[in-house]
Each structure stands twice: as structure tokens, then as C-alpha cells.
C-alpha positions as CSV (number, residue, x, y, z in Angstrom):
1,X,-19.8,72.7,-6.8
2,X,-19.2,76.2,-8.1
3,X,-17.2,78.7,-6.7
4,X,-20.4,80.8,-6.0
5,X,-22.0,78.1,-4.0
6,X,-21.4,79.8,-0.9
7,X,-23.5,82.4,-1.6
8,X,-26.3,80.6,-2.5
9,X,-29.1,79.7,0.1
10,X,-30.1,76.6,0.8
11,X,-33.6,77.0,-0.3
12,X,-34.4,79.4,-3.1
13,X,-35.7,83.2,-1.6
14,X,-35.8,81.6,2.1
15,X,-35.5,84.3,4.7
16,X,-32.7,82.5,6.4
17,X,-30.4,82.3,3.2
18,X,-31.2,86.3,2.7
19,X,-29.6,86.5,6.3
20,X,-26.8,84.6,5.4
21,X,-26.0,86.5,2.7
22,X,-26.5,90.0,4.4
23,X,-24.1,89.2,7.3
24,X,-21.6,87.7,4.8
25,X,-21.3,91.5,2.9
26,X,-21.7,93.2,6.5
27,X,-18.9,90.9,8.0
28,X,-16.4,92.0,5.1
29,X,-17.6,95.9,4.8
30,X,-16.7,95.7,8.7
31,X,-13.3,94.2,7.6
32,X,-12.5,96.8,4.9
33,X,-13.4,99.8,7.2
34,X,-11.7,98.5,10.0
35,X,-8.1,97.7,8.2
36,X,-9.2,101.1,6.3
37,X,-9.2,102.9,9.8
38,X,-6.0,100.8,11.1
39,X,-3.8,101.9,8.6
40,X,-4.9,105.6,9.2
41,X,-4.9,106.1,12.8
42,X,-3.2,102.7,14.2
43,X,-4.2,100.7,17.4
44,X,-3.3,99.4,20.6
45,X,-1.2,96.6,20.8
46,X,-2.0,94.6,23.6
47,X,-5.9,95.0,23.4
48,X,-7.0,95.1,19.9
49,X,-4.4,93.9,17.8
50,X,-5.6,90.3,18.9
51,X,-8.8,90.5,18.6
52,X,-8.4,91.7,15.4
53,X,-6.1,88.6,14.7
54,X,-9.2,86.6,15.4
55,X,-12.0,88.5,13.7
56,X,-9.6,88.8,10.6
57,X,-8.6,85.0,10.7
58,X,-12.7,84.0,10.5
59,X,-13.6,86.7,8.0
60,X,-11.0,84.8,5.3
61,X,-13.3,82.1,5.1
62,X,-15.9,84.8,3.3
63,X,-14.7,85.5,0.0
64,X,-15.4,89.2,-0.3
65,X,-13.9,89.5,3.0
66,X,-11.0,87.4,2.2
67,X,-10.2,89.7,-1.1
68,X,-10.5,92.5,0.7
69,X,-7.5,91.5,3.5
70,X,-5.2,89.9,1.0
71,X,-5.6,92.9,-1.2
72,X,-4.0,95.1,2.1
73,X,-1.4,92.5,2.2
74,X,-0.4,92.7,-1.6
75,X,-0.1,96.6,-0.9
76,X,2.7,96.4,1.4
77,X,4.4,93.3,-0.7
78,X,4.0,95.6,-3.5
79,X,6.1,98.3,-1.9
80,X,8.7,95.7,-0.5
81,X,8.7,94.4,-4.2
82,X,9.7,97.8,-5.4
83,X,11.7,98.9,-2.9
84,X,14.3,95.7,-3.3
85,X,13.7,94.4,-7.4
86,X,12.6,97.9,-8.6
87,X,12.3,97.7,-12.5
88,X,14.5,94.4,-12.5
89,X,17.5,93.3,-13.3
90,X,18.8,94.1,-17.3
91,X,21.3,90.9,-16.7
92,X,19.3,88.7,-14.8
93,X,20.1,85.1,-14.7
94,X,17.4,82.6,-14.3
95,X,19.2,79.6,-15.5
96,X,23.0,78.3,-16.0
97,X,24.1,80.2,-19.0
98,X,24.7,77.9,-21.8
99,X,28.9,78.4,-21.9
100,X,30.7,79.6,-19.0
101,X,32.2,82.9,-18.8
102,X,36.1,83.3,-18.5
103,X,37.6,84.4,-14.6
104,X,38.1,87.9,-16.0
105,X,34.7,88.6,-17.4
106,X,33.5,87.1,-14.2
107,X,35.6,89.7,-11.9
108,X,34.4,92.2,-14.1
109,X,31.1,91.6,-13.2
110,X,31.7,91.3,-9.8
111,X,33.5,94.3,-9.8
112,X,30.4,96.3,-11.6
113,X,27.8,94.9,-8.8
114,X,30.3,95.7,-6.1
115,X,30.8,99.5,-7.0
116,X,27.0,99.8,-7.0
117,X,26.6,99.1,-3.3
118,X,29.9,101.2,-2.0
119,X,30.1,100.2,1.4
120,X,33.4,102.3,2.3
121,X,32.0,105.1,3.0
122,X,31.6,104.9,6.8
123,X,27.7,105.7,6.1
124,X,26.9,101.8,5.5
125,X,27.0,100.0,8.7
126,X,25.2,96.9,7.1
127,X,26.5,94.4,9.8
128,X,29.7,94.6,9.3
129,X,31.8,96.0,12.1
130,X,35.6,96.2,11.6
131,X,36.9,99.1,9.4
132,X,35.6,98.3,5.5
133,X,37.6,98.4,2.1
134,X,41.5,97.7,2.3
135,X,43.3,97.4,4.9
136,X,45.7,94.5,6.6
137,X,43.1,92.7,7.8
138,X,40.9,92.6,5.1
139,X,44.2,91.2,3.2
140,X,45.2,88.5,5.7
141,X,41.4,87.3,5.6
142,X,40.9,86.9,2.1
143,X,44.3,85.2,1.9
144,X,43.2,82.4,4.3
145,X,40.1,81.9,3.4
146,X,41.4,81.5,-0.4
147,X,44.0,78.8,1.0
148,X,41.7,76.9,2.5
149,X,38.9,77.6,0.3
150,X,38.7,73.8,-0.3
151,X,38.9,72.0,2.9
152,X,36.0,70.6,4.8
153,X,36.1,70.8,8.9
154,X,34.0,67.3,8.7
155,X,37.4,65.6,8.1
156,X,39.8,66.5,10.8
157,X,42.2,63.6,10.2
158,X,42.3,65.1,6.6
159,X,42.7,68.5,7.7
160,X,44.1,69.0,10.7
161,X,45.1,72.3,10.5
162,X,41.4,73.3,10.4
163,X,40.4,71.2,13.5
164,X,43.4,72.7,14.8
165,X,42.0,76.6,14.2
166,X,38.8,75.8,15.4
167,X,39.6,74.5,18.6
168,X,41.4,77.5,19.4
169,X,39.1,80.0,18.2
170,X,36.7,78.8,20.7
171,X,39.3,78.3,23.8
172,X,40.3,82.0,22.7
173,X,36.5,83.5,22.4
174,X,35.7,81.4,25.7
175,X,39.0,83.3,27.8
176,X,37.2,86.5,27.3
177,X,34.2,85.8,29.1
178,X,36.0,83.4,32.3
179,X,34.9,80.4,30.3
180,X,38.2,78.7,31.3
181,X,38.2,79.6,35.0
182,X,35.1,77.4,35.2
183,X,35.9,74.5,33.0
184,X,33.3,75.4,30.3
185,X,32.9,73.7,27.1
186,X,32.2,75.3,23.5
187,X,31.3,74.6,20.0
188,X,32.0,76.7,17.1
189,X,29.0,77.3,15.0
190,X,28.0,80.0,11.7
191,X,26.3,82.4,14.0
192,X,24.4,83.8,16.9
193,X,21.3,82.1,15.1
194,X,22.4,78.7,15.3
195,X,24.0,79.6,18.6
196,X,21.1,79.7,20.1
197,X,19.6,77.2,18.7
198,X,21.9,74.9,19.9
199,X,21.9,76.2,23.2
200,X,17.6,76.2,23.5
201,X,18.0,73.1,21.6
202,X,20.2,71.8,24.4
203,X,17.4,73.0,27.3
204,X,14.8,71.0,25.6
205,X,16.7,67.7,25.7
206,X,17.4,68.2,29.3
207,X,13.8,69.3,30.2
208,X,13.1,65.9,28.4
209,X,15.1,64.2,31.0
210,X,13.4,65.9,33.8
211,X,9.8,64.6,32.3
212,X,9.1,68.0,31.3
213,X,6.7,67.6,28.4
214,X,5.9,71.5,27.6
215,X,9.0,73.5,28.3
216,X,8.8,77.4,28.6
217,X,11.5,79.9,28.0
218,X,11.6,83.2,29.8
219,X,12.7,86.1,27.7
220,X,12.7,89.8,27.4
221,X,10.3,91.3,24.1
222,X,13.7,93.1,23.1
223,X,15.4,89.4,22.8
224,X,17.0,88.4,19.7
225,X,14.5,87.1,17.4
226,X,16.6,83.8,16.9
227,X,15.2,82.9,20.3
228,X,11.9,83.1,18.8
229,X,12.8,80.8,16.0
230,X,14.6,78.1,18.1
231,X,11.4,77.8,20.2
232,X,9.4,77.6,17.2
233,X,11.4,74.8,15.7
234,X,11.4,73.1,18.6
235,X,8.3,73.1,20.2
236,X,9.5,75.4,23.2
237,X,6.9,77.6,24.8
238,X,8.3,81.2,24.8
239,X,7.3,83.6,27.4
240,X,8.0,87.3,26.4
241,X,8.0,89.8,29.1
242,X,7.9,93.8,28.6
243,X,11.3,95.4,29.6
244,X,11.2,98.0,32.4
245,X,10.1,101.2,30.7
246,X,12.6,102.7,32.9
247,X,15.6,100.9,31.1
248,X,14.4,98.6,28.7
249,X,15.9,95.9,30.8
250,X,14.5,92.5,31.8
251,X,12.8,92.9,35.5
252,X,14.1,90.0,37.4
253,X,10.5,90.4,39.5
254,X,8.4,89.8,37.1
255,X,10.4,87.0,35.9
256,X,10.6,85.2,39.1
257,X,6.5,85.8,39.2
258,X,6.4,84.1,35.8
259,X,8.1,80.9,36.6
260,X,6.5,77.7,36.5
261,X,7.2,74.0,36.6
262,X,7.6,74.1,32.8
263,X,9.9,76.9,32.8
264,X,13.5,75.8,32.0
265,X,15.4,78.6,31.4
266,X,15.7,82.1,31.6
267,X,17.4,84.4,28.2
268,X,19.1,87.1,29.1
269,X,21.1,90.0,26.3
270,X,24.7,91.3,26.7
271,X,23.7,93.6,25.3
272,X,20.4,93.7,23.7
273,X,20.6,94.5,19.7
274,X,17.9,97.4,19.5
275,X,18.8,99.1,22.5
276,X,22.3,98.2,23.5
277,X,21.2,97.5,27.3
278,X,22.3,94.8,29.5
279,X,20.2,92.6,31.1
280,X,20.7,92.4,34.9
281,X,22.6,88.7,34.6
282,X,23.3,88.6,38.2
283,X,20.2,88.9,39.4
284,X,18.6,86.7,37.0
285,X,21.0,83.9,37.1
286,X,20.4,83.7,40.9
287,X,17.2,83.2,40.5
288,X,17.8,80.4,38.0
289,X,20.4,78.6,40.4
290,X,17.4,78.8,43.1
291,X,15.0,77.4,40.6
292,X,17.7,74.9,39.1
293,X,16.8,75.8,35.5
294,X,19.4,76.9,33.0
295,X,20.2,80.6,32.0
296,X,21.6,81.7,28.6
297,X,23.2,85.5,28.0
298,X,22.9,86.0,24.6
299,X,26.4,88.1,24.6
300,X,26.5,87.7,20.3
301,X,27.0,91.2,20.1
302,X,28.6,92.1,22.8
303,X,31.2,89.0,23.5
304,X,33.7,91.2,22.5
305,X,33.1,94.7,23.0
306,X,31.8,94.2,26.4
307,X,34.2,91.7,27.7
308,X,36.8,94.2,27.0
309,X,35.0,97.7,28.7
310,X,35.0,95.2,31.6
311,X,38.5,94.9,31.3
312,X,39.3,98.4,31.5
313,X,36.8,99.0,34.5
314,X,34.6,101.1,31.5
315,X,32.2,98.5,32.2
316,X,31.5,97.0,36.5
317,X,28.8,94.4,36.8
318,X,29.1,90.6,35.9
319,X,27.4,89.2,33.3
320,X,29.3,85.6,31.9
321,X,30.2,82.6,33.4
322,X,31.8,84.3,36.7
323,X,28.0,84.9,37.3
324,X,27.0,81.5,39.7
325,X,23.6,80.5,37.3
326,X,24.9,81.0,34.4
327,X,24.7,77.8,31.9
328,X,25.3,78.4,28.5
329,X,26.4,82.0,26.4
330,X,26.4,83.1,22.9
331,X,29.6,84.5,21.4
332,X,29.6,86.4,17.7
333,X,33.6,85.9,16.5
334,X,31.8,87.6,13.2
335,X,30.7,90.9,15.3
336,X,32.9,93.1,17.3
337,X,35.6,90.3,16.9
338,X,35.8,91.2,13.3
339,X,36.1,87.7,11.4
340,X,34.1,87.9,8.6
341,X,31.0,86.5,8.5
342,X,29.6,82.6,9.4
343,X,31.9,82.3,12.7
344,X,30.2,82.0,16.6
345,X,30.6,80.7,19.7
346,X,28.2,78.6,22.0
347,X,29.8,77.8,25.5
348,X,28.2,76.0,28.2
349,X,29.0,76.2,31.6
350,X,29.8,72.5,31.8
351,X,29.5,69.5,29.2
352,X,26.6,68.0,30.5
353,X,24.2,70.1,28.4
354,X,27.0,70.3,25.7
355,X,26.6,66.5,24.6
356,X,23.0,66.4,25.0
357,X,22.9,69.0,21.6
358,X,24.6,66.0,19.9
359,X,22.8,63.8,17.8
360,X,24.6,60.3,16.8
361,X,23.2,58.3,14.4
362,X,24.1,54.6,14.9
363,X,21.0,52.6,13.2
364,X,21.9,53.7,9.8
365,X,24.7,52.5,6.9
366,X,27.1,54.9,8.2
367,X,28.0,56.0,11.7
368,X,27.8,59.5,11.7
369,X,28.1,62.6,14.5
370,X,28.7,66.6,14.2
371,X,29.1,69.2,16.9
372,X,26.7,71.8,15.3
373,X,23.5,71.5,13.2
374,X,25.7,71.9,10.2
375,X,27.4,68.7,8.7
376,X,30.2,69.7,6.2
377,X,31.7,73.3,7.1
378,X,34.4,75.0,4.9
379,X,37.4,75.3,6.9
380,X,37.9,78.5,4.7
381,X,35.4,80.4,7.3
382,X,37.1,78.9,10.8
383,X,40.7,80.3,8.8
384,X,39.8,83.3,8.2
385,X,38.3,84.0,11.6
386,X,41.3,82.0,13.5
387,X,43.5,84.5,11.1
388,X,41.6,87.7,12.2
389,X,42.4,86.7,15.9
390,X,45.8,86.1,15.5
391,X,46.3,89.3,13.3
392,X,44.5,91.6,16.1
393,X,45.9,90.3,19.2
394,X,45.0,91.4,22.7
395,X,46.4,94.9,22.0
396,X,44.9,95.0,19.2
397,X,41.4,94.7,20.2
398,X,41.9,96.7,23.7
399,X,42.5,99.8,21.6
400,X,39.8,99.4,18.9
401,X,37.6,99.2,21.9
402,X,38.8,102.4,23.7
403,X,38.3,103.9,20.7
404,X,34.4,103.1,20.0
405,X,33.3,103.7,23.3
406,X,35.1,107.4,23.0
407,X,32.9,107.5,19.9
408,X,29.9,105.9,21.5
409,X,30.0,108.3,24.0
410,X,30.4,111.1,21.7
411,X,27.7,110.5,20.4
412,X,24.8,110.2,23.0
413,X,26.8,113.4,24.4
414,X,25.8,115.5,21.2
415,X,22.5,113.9,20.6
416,X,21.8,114.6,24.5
417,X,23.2,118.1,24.1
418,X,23.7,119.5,20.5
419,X,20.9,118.1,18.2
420,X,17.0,119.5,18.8
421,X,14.2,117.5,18.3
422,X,15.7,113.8,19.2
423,X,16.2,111.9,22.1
424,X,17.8,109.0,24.0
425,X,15.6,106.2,24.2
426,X,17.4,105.1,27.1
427,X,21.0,105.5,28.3
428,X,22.6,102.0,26.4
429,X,25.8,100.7,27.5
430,X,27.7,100.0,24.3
431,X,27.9,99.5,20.6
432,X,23.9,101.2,20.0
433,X,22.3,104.6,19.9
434,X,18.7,104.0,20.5
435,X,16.7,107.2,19.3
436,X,13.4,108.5,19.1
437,X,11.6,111.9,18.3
438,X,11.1,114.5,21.2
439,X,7.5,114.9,22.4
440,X,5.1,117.9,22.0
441,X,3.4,119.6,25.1
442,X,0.6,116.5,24.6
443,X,3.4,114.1,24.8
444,X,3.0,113.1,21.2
445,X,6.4,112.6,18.9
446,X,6.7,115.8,16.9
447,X,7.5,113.9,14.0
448,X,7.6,110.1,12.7
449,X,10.8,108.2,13.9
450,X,10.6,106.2,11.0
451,X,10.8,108.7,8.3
452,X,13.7,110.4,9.6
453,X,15.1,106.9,9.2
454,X,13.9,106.8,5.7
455,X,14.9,109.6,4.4
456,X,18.8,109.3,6.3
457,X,18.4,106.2,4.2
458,X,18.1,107.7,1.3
459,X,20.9,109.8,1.8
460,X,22.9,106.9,1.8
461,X,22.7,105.6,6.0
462,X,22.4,102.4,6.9
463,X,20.3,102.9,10.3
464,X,18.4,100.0,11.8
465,X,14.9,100.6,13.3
466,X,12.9,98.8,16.1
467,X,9.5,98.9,17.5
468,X,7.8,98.4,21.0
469,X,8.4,101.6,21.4
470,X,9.7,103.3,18.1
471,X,13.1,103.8,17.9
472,X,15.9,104.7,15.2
473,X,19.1,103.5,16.0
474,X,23.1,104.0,15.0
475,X,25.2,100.9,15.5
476,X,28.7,102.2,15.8
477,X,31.4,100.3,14.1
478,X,35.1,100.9,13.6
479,X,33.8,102.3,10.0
480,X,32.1,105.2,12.2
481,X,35.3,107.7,13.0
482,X,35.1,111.4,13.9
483,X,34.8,112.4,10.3
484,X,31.5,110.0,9.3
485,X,29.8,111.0,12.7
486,X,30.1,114.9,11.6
487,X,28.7,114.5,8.6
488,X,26.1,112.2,10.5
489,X,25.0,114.6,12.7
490,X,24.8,117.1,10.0
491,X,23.1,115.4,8.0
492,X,20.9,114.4,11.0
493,X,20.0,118.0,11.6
494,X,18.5,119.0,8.3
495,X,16.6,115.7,8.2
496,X,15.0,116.5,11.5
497,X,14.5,120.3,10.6
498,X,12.5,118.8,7.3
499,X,10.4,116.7,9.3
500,X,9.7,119.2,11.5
501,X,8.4,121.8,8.8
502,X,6.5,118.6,7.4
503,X,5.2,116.4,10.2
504,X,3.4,114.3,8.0
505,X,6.1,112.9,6.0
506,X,5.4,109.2,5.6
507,X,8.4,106.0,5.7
508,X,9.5,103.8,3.1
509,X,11.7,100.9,2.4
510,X,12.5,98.8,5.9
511,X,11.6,101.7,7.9
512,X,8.1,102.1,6.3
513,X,7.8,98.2,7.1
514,X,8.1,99.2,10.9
515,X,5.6,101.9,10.6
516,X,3.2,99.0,9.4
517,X,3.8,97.1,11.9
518,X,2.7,99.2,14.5
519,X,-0.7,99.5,12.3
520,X,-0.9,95.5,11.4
521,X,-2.4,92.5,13.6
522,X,0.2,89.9,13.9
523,X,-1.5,87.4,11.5
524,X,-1.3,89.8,8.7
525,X,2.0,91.2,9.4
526,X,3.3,87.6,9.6
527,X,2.1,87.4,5.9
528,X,4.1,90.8,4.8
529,X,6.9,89.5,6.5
530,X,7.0,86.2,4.7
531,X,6.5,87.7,2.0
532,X,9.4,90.0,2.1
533,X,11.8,86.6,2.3
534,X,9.5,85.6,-0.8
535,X,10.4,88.5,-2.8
536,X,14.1,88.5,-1.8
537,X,14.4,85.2,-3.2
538,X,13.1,86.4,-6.3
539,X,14.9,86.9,-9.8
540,X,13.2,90.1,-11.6
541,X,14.5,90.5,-15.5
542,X,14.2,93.5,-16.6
543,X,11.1,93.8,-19.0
């Protein structure tokens, strides 16, 4: 059949093929004009973005309509195309090269690619958060990781010194937040992601056992994504609940209101990552011991940090395993415990839960069991972290942590008082600024949030943005002394004077991908999105 056939009616000049084809070129003119008026003046989430989702998703079946949508798509993709391949890359390498280089040619290229991105400035957060370039730790890292660069935790009888390092990584990470006070059990895994997978991962398996055949997780929208993906991969209902406009906090009311016999546990943050709130654990874990479901803190970011401002009466409510409800926590050794990067910790308030994550295979030609999703780890990660907790020490960490929260405080004290045309989100505990542009006298934002994050970004800030409501935010690090926040609130200042004298100043880069997605239904976003990963993973020679 040709590609036309569609189009054509099923009898020649009959009134009802005419029809057809009239509503098929109405349906898509509707389409263009609406995505048209979408990306000029936005919509409201929670009442048309669906239904747009819907009209959108039947309107692809019509080829003019379908060429239309996917031709929005390829706009943003375009932009995230050019904003992370640009012309392409002069020494591109799209296959093994036919001889292999020597070591110093290599470094020398590794040294080229690494001035480029100059990270130790103070100015690039980038998700790393002890103190960047050289320094003792830095050294004592990279010299563990290069002796045990070839080691392999899957064979503890061959290396014991790994299984050694890991064990007490995760007795040490666990201390800090009264894991050992109440006999909880831990596995070591690469990150918060596969933390939490682990730990919803867990939850299903013991919904299983209670004949729960659609299990529901109770979250906060300002939850880690990685929730998200854990429910996805395993076929867990997630419930997403607005935060309090008040504090961007999850509302233990409308939580309990939300339960059902499905539900089996309840997420809570420690802090959350675009806000740098707490979650009320206390009262949310109650509730879960009343209902006899589980409840997981997602402390990844603040394990640490937060742990320690406890410590020192900074911070005063309860929010780990001292908390009676509490099941399982998340633990980032990567984030404010400064290992490098590919070490967490997933604890669960007994070992119950723990062994139900395990997944022995006995039916096969080889007997075979790991503690994580992972099978063979390099023991050059679990070094290098077990390294970067010996070399900080208790002292060490109390007065990095002192110090960030006099800096964290410095700043919301200057935004709140010293810089015009900006504003607190909300008043965060630790570790994140959340910002957004001061209002006009019709409560409109004088200017967009997202291009003042652009165009700090092009001055060489790393700055993270969030939606649901727009916010900039600064995620403080050691990097992030007296000297970088001057020149950040500086530099802040004539940004925000710019925007001011041009209100219409449009993102780009990841910023401009937030302001899209406060314009895009879900269903097409999801495509940009996917697209972005597509694009990342892409190898651009230069022409």
C-alpha cells in the first residue's frame, strides 16, 4: 500500500472521504497552533499539560500532524546538539586507532582535554564537593586507587584487603547516622542511584510476601529522580505528592490521606537535592510504624553534612535510624564524605529486608550471589573511599562542616539582605541555595530564573536549576570559600541588573531545557529528554 493511502477515501469523491480528509488537516493545523501558542505563552501544569499529552499522542497517528510535533522536538534536540557537540570534535575517535599510542602521548592528551574544562576555579561545582585540584587528599586517593587498580571485590578470598575496606566503610558511614545503636545492616553500592534501587527493590520483594500484587510508593515531587527510575524498573506504583508551598516539605497529612492497601512505603529526603529541605522524618515514620509499611530517608546528600550539624546541635530534629519507623537509608560516601565518585551506602534498619535484595542463583552451571546489582566491582573505588575516610578522620570532617554551614549561612544572609531582585525560595537547611526572581506588583517574576542561570553559566558557574516552581540554585562545596562567593555575588549582581534592563532575555544550554519544560507536555518532553542521553552518547568529528 503506498504511503499516501491514508489520505485516500474509500470511494472515489464520496462525501465521507472529503470529511476524513478535512478533519485530518484541521486536527494537525490545531496541533501546530497549539504547540505554536505553548511555546510562546506556556500552560498550566496540572490541567492542560495532560490533556495535551493525550490530544498530541492521537494526532501522531496523522502524518501531517505527526511532522509537525516531531519537527518541535528536533528544535530543542537541535539546541541540546549544539549546545554539548557544537562543530565536533577535530580528534574524534570513532574506532580503535590502528597502533596504539605511547603513555606519554596519551597523558598528553589527557592533559589537553583536562585544561579545557578547568574545574579549580571554585566557580565549577559539577558534583564534586571536597576542595578540587591538589591537595593531600586528592594525592592519597589517586594513590590507592592506582594500587588497587586491578583487584576485583567479587573475590574476597583473593583480596582481602578490599573485603576488608568495604566492610568498614559501611560500619563507618552507618555510625554516623545510629545505624549501630540499632543493629542495622548495610551494603556498599556505586551510588545514591543504585541505593535506592536496592532499597525500593527490597520493598517490592516484601510486598510480594505480603500478597501485595500492585505496590505503591509515597513520595514528595521534589524526590530524587532515582526513585522514579527504581519504580519504573520494577513495576512499583509511584505516588508523587506536592510539597507544602510553605516549606517545600512533604505534608505528613496528605500522606496519611494517600495511603492504601497497596502502599508499602513512604520516601522521605535528608535533605532534598533542589531545595536542601528536610522532610519531616519523625512524623512520617510514625505513621509508617502505624501502618507497618517501610520508610526510606534518602539522606545521599546529606549523610554526612547533616549527621554532623546534628552533632554540633546546628541541626535538632531526628531524621535516621534513632527515628522508630525508619527501615532502610541512603548514604552518598561520594558526596559530602568526599571519596571520589562510585561509593554509597544502603542500610536497613534490620536484615530482614537486607537479604530479600539478594538474588542467588542455584539452577545454573555455577553457584553465584552478590550484595549489590553490580557483579565484579574494582576494589580501586572501595580504596580510595576507605582511604578518604581514614585521611579525614572525625576532626577532620567536624571542621569542614563548621566551615560550610558559616558559608551556607553567608550566603542566604546576603541574598536575603544585600542583593536586589532575588529571593529565597525557601529557608533550606544545608548544603543548597534555592533561588528565584523577586515578583512585580502583579506577582509576576521580574525576570526569567533561568536566564540568569544561563548567562552565570556562561560566565563560567556551574549552577543547577529545578522546576515545580522555578528555581536557580548554588550547591555549596568546600571549593566555595569567601573569595569564590564574592566574586559570586558580584558577578550575580550585574547578571541580575542585565536582566532587569532586558526582561525578555531568553535561556540556553541546561537551563533553557528547564524553561521548556515548563512549556512541554510530558510525552514530548520525555522525547527531548531521551534525546539529550542520545546525543551525549554521540561521537561528532569535526567536518
Amino acid at each position: 500500500m503506498p504511503s499516501h493511502a491514508i489520505w485516500t477515501p474509500r470511494a472515489s469523491g464520496s462525501w465521507l472521504g472529503r470529511l476524513r480528509t478535512v478533519e485530518h488537516v484541521l486536527l494537525a493545523w490545531f496541533v501546530f497552533k497549539l504547540v505554536r501558542q505553548i511555546r510562546k505563552l506556556g500552560i498550566m501544569d496540572a490541567m492542560v499539560k495532560p490533556i495535551l499529552s493525550v490530544i498530541i499522542a492521537g494526532a501522531r497517528a496523522v502524518p501531517l500532524a505527526k511532522g509537525l510535533v516531531e519537527a518541535e522536538v528536533q528544535k530543542e534536540v537541535d539546541k541540546i546538539e549544539s549546545d554539548l557537540l557544537g562543530d565536533g570534535d577535530p580528534m574524534a575517535n570513532v574506532e580503535l586507532p590502528a597502533k596504539g599510542s605511547s603513555n606519554k602521548e596519551i597523558i598528553a592528551m589527557m592533559t589537553d582535554l583536562k585544561a579545557v574544562e578547568n574545574t579549580s576555579t571554585g566557580k565549577k561545582w559539577c558534583g564534586i564537593y571536597h576542595t578540587l585540584g591538589a591537595s593531600e587528599l586528592t594525592a592519597v586517593q589517586a594513590e590507592a586507587w592506582s594500587m588497587f587498580n586491578n583487584s576485583n571485590s567479587l573475590y574476597p578470598g583473593v583480596f582481602p584487603s578490599i573485603r576488608k575496606f568495604e566492610a568498614e566503610i559501611v560500619s563507618m558511614a552507618v555510625s554516623l547516622v545510629n545505624g549501630q545503636k540499632t543493629g542495622a545492616v548495610v551494603l556498599l553500592s556505586s551510588g545514591g542511584t543504585e541505593s535506592i534501587l536496592i532499597a525500593m527493590w527490597g520493598y517490592r520483594e516484601w510486598a510480594r510476601q505480603r500478597g501485595i500484587e500492585n505496590p505503591e510508593v509515597i513520595c514528595s515531587h521534589t524526590a530524587h529522580p532515582a526513585v522514579d527510575k527504581a519504580c519504573h524498573y520494577f513495576g512499583i506504583k509511584l505516588v508523587k505528592l506536592m510539597a507544602r508551598s510553605t516549606d517545600h516539605k512533604l505534608d505528613p497529612a496528605e500522606v496519611k490521606a494517600t495511603l492504601n492497601s497497596n502502599t508499602i512505603c513512604i520516601y522521605a529526603s535528608a535533605p532534598s537535592f533542589p531545595h536542601g529541605v528536610v522532610d519531616p522524618v519523625t512524623e512520617l515514620a510514625a505513621i509508617a510504624k502505624e501502618r507497618n509499611i517501610g520508610c526510606h530517608v534518602d539522606n545521599c546528600l546529606g549523610g554526612f553534612y547533616l549527621s554532623y550539624l546534628r552533632r554540633c546541635g546546628v541541626f535538632t530534629e531526628d531524621f535516621d535510624f534513632s527515628v522508630p519507623g525508619v527501615t532502610t537509608m541512603s548514604i552518598d560516601v561520594h558526596k559530602y564524605g568526599f571519596a571520589s565518585k562510585g561509593c554509597s551506602v544502603v542500610a536497613f534498619a534490620n536484615n530482614d529486608i537486607r537479604r530479600l535484595t539478594y538474588i542467588p542463583t542455584t539452577d545454573g552451571t555455577t553457584l553465584y550471589i552478590t550484595p549489590t546489582l553490580q557483579g565484579s566491582r574494582s576494589g580501586a573505588t572501595i580504596a580510595s573511599a576507605w582511604a578518604t575516610l581514614m585521611h579525614i578522620g572525625d576532626e577532620g570532617y567536624t571542621e569542614a562542616f563548621a566551615e560550610m554551614d558559616r558559608i551556607f549561612k553567608r550566603v542566604q544572609h546576603e541574598v536575603e539582605n544585600n542583593v536586589d531582585g532575588i529571593e529565597l525560595l525557601t529557608s533550606s537547611t544545608l548544603a543548597v541555595v534555592p533561588l528565584c526572581a523577586s515578583l512585580d506588583a502583579n506577582g509576576r517574576p521580574i525576570y526569567d530564573i533561568y536566564a540568569l542561570a544561563s548567562r552565570l553559566s556562561e560566565r563560567g558557574w556551574n549552577m543547577f536549576t529545578a522546576c515545580k516552581p522555578p528555581c536557580m540554585s548554588l550547591c555549596l562545596g568546600q571549593q566555595h570559600d569567601d573569595a569564590v562567593i564574592d566574586l559570586w555575588l558580584v558577578e550575580l549582581k550585574e547578571e541580575i541588573a542585565y536582566l532587569k534592563a532586558n526582561p525578555g532575555t531568553k535561556p540556553s544550554g541546561d537551563a533553557g531545557v528547564y524553561g521548556t519544560a515548563d512549556l512541554l507536555p510530558g510525552n514530548i518532553l520525555g522525547e527531548v529528554m531521551r534525546s539529550y542521553v542520545d546525543v551525549k552518547m554521540t561521537v561528532k568529528a569535526k567536518a
